[in-house]
GUKE-609384 format. One line per field, with one value per residue (C-alpha): residue in three letters; residue number from 0; x, y, z. Coordinates in nm, 2 decimals, m for minus. Layout:
<nodes>
r [Ala;...]
k [NUM;...]
xx [X;...]
yy [Y;...]
zz [Z;...]
</nodes>
This chain:
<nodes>
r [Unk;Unk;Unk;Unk;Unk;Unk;Unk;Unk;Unk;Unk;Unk;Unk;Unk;Unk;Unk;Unk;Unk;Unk;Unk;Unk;Unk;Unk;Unk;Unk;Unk;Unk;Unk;Unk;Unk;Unk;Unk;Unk;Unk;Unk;Unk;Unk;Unk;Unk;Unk;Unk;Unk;Unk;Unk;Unk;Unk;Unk;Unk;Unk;Unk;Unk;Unk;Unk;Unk;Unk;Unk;Unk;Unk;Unk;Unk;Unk;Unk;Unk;Unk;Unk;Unk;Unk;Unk;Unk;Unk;Unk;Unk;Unk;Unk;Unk;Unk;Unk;Unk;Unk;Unk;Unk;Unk;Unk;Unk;Unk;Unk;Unk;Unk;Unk;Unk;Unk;Unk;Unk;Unk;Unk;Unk;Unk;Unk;Unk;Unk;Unk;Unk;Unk;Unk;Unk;Unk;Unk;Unk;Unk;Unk;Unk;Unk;Unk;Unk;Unk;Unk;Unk;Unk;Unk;Unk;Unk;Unk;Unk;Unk;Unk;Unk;Unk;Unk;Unk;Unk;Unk;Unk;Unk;Unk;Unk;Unk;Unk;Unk;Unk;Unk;Unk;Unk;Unk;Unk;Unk;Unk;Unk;Unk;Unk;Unk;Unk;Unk;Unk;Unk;Unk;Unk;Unk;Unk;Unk;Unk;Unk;Unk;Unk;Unk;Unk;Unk;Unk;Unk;Unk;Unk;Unk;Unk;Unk;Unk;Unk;Unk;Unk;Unk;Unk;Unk;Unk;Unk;Unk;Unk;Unk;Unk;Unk;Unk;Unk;Unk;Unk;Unk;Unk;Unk;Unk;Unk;Unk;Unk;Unk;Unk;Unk;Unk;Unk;Unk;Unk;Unk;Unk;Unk;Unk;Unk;Unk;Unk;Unk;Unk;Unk;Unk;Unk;Unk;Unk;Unk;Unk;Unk;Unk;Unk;Unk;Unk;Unk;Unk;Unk;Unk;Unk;Unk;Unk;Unk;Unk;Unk;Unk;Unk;Unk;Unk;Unk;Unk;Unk;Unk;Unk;Unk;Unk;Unk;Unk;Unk;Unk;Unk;Unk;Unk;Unk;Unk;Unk;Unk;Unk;Unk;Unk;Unk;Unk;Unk;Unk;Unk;Unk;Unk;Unk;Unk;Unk;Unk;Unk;Unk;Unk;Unk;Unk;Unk;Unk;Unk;Unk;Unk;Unk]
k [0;1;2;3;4;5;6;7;8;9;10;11;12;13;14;15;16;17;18;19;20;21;22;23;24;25;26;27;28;29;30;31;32;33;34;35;36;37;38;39;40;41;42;43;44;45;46;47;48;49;50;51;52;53;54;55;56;57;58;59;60;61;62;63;64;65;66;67;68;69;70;71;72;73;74;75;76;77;78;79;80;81;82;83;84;85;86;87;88;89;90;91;92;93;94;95;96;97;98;99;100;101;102;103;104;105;106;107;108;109;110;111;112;113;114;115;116;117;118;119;120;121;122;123;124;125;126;127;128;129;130;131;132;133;134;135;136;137;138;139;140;141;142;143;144;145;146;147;148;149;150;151;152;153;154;155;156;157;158;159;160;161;162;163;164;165;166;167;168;169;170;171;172;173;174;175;176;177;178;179;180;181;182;183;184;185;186;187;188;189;190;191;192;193;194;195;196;197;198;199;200;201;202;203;204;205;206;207;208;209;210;211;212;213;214;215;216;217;218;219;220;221;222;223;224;225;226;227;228;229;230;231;232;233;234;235;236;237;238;239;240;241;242;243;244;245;246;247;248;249;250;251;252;253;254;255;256;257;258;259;260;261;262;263;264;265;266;267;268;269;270;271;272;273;274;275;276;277;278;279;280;281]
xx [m0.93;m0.88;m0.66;m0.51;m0.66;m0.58;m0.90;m0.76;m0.82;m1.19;m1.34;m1.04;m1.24;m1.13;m1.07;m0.76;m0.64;m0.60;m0.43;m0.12;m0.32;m0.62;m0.53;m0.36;m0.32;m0.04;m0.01;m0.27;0.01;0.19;0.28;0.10;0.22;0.20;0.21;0.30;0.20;0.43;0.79;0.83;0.86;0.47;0.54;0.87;0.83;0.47;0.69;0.93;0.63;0.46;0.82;0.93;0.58;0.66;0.51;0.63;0.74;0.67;0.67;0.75;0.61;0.69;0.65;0.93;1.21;1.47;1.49;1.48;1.78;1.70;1.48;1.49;1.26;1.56;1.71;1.47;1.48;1.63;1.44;1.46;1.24;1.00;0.96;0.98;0.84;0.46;0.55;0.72;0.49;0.27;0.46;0.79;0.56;0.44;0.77;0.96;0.67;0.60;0.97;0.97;0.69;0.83;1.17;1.00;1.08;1.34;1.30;1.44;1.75;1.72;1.35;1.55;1.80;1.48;1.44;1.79;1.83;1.51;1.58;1.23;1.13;1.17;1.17;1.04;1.07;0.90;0.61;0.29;m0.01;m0.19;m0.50;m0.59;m0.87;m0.96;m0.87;m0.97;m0.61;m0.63;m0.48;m0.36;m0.15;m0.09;0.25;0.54;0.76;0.53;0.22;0.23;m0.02;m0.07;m0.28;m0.30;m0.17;m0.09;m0.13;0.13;0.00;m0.06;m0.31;m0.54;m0.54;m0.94;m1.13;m1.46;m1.42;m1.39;m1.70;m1.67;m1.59;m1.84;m2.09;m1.83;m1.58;m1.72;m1.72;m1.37;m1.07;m0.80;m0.45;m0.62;m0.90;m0.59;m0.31;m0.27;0.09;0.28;0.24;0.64;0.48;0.18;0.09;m0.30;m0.30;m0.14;m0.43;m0.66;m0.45;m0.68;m0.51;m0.47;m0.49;m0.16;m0.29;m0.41;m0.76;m0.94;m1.05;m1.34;m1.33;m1.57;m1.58;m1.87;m1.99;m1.93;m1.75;m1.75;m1.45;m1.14;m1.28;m1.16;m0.81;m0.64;m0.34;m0.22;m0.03;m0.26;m0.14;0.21;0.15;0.06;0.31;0.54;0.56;0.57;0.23;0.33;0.67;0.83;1.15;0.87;0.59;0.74;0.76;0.35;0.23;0.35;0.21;m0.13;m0.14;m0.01;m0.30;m0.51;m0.45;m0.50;m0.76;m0.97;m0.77;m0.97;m1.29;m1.28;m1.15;m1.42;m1.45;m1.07;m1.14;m1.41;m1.13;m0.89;m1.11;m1.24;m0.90;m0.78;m0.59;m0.34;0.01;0.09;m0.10;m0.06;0.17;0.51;0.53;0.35]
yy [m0.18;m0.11;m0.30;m0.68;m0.88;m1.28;m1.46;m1.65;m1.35;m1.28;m1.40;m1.19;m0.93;m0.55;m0.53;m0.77;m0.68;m0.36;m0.30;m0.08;0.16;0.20;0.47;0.25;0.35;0.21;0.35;0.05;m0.20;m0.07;m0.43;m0.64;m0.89;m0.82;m0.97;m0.78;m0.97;m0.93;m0.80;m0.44;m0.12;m0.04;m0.39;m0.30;0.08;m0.08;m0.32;m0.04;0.20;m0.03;m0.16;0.22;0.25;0.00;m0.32;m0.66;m0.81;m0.78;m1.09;m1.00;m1.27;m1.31;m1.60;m1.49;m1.80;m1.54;m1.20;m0.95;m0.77;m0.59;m0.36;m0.49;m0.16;0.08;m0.02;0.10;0.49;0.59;0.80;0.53;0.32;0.56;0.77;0.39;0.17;0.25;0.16;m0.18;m0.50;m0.60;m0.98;m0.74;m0.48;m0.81;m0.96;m0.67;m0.60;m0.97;m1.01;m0.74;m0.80;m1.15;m1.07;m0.91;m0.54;m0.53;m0.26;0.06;0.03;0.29;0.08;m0.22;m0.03;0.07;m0.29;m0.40;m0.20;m0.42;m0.76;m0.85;m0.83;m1.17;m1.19;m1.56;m1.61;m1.86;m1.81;m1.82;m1.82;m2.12;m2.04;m1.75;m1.77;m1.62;m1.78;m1.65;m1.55;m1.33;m1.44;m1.76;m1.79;m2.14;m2.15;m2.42;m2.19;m2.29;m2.10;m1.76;m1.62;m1.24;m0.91;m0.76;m0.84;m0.58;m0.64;m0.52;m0.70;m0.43;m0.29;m0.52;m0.42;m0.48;m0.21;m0.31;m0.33;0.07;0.22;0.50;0.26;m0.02;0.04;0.06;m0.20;m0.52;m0.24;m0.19;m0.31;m0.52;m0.68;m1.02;m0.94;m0.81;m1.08;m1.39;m1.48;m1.81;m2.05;m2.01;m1.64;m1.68;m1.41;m1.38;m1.08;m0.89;m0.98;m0.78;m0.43;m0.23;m0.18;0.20;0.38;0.65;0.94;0.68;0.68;0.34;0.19;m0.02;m0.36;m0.41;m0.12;0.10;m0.03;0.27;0.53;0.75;0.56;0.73;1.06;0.90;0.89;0.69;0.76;0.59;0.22;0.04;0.20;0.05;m0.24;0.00;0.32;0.16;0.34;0.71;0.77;0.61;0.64;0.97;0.88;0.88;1.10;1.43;1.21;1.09;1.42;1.60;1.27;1.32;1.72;1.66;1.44;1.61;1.94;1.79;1.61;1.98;2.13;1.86;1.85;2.24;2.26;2.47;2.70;2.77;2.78;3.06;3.25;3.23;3.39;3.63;3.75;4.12;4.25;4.51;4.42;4.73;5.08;5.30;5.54;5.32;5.48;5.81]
zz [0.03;0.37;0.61;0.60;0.87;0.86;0.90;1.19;1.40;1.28;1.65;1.84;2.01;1.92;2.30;2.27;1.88;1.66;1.37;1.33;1.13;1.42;1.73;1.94;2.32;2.39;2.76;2.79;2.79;3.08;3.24;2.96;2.75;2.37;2.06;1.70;1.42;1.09;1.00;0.85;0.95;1.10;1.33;1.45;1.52;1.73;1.92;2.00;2.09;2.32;2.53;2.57;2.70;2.98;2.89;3.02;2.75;2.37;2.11;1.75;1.53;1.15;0.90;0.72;0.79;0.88;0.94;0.61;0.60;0.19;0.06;m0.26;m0.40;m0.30;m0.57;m0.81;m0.68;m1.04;m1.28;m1.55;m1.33;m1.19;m1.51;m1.72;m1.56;m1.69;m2.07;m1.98;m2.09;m1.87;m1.81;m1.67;m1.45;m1.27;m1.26;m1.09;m0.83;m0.76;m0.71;m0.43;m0.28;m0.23;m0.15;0.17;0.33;0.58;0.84;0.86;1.04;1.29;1.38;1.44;1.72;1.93;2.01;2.08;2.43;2.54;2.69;2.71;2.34;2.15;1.77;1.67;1.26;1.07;1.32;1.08;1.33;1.31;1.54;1.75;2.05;2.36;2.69;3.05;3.05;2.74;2.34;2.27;1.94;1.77;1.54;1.41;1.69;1.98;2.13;2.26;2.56;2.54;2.68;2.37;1.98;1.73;1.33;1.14;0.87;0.55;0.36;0.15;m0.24;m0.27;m0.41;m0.35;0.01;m0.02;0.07;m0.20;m0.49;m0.37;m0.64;m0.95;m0.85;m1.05;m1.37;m1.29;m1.51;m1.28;m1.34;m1.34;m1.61;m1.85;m1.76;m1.65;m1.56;m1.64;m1.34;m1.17;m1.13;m1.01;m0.75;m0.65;m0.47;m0.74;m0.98;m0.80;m0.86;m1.07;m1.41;m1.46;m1.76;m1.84;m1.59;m1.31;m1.40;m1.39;m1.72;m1.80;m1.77;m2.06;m2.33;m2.28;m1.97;m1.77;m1.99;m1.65;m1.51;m1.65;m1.50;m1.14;m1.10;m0.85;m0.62;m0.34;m0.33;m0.57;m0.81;m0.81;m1.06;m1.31;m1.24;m1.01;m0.63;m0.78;m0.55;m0.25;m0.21;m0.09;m0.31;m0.66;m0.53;m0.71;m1.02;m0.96;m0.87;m1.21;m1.38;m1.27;m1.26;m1.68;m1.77;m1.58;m1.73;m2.09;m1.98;m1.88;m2.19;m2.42;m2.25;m2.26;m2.65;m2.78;m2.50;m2.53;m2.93;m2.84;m2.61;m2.85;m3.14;m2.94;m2.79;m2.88;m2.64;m2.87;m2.83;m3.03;m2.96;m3.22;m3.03;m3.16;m3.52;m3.44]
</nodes>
């Protein structure tokens, strides 16, 4: 779905904001003020990036109350979780992601040392931004932590998990089955962006949110983050991604094998190639 933006930024010209995903020129900053918006590892590596690039000063800005120090989904690089997780009820797949994803991601350690030489960069926590606009000076940031003037600010603010913003998937996404249309959580776990994770069938392929609307769907296969919910992070994550790939090559190949049935039926009937000539008991 593209890239999380906070609607608070929508009038921030792209001449004064960019996303940690976009091609950044970070030369640009050389004596600029900047601000990075959000906590884990795309934010802090930007920070580092643009201060060993030479600019003034860099803001890091997080509304996390103190800085994460856990990666809570570490823990769960163990076959019994990557290879399990699928055929857990749906009420535990939610609970384990929804408790990660709201434990936060620390980042990586060796990110965090980058910044430390720099006595110009400024980590401010429980800074949720309030309002952003343009002044003849540059950005102005509203938070509870005060406001913030800068050049330029930087989003390190995620990917949004929204499939019909994607271009390609635009025209099936309301036929699509998500989390949201198969569960609805009891209210202490509540989690709306979770609910729009499209719920995958066994080999990742989407499934129909009603039956025989668009029997086409579990011919496209999904794999990349969104996924997670449904298979846990065996398509995202380097640690899984050996797991995910044999997944998806397996149904695949049963998939063709199916599909193909008679053809292979035909093959086999018509296959004669002599294992024994003749020659052995001449």
């Amino acid at each position: 779905g593209g890239t999380r933006r906070p609607k608070v930024f929508e009038d921030i010209p792209v001449s004064h904001i960019a996303h940690t995903e976009d091609a950044i020129d970070f030369n640009a900053f050389r004596g600029k003020s900047v601000v990075v918006i959000g906590g884990a590892a795309s934010a802090v590596d930007s920070a580092a990036v643009a201060l060993e690039t030479g600019a003034k000063e860099v803001h890091l800005l997080m509304r996390a109350p103190e800085i994460p120090r856990i990666n809570k989904f570490k823990s769960t690089v163990y076959p019994g979780f990557m290879k399990g997780f699928q055929t857990l009820p749906d009420a535990l797949r939610w609970q384990f992601l929804r408790h990660g994803l709201k434990s936060r991601v620390a980042a990586p350690r060796g990110s965090m040392l980058r910044l430390k030489e720099f006595n110009n960069f400024h980590i401010h926590c429980g800074a949720d931004i309030k309002r952003a606009e343009m002044t003849t000076a540059g950005v102005r940031l509203e938070t509870p932590k005060g406001a913030f003037e800068a050049d330029f600010i930087i989003l390190g603010t995620g990917y949004a998990i929204n499939i019909a913003a994607q271009p390609e998937l635009q025209s099936i996404a309301d036929k699509v089955l998500l989390w949201r249309d198969r569960y609805t959580p009891p209210e202490d776990q509540a989690f709306e962006e979770l609910g729009g994770y499209p719920y995958l069938g066994p080999g990742f392929e989407f499934l129909e949110k009603e039956d025989g609307i668009a029997p086409y769907l579990n011919r496209i296969h999904l794999f990349n983050a969104a996924t997670t919910l449904s298979h846990a992070p065996i398509s995202s994550d380097i640690l899984g991604v050996n797991i995910g790939a044999s997944r998806l090559v397996d149904a695949l190949t049963k998939k063709l094998f199916v599909e193909g049935a008679a053809d292979h039926l035909a093959d086999f009937e018509a296959y004669n190639d002599l294992e024994l000539l003749g020659d052995e008991w001449d």
